[in-house]
N, C-alpha and C positions, 0 to 999 in steps of 0.2 A: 878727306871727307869720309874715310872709311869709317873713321870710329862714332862720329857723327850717326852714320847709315844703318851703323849696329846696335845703336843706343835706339834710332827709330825704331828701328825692326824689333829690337828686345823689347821695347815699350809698348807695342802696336801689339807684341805676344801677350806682355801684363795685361794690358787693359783686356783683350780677347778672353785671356783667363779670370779676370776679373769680373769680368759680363758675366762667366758662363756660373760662376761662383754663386753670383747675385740670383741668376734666374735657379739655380741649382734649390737657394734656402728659400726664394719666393715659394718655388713646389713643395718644399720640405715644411714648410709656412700653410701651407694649405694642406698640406696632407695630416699634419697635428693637429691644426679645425677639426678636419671631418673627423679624425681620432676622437679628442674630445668629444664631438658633438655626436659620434657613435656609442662612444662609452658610457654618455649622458642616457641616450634612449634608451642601451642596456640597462641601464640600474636604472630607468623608471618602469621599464617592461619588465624585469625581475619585482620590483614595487608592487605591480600591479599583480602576478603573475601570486605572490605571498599572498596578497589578500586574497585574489580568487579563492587557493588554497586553504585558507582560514577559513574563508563563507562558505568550502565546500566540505570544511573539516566541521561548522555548529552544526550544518543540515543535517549532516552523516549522525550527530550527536543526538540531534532533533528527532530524524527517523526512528533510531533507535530506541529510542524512548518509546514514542510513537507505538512501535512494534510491539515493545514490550507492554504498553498498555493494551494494544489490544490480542498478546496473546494469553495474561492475565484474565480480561475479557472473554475470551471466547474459552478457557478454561473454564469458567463460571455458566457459563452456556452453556455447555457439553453437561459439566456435574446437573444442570436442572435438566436438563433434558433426560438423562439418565435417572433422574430421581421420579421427573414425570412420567417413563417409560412401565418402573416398578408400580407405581401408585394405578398407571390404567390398567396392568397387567392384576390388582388388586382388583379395583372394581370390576376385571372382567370375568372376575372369578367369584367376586360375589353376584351381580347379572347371573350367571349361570346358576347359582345357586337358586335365584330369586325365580328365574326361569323353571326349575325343577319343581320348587315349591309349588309356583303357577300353575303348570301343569299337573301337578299332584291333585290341586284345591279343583281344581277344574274337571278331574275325573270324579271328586268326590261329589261336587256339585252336581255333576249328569247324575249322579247314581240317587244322591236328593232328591231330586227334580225327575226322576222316573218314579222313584216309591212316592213320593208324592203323588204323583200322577194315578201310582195303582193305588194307592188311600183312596185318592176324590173318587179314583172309578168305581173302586169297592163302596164307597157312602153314595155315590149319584151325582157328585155334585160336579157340575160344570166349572173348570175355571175360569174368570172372568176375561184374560185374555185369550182362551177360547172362544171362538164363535160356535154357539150352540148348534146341530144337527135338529130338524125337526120337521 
């Protein structure tokens, strides 16, 4: 019965090693799922990950544009402003002039408007916006 005993005993080892073989590729079975099914998420969150980067690559394109209008823009602002800066610094020079004149016409005026005044006194006559003394 020996050889009998050993055939058990060696068989009782197969199968043990057998079992342990089975449960071995069961886990090895589940661990290439979750592989796959990691690898899967990877290349859709890379998917997703390009596109962001696309949408943040037209903005970037967008902005700039953007920018560039309005530093175009504000280029054309600046030259009016500077052209309108000349133009009042022109009338402010003619004003003064015009101011001068004023004042010129206005001394002549008094000087009129006195010798008038010694005319009427020399002839008598009251001027009418005068209120007569009497």
């Amino acid at each position: 019965m020996g050889e009998i005993e050993e055939l058990r005993r060696r068989l009782e080892a197969l199968e043990a090693q057998v079992h342990d073989v089975v449960e071995q590729q069961a886990i090895i079975r589940h661990l290439a799922v979750s592989s796959d099914r990691d690898v899967a998420a990877l290349q859709e969150q890379r998917r997703a990950d390009r596109q962001l980067f696309h949408a943040l690559r037209e903005t970037q394109l967008e902005h700039g544009k953007t920018l560039r209008e309005h530093s175009e823009l504000l280029g054309v602002l600046v030259k009016g402003q500077i052209e309108h800066g000349k133009i009042l610094a022109e009338h402010t020079k003619v004003l003064g002039e015009h101011s001068k004149t004023l004042g010129e016409h206005s001394t002549m005026l008094r000087s009129l408007a006195a010798g008038q005044a010694a005319i009427l006194d020399h002839l008598g006559i009251t001027p009418p916006e005068q209120p007569q003394e009497g």
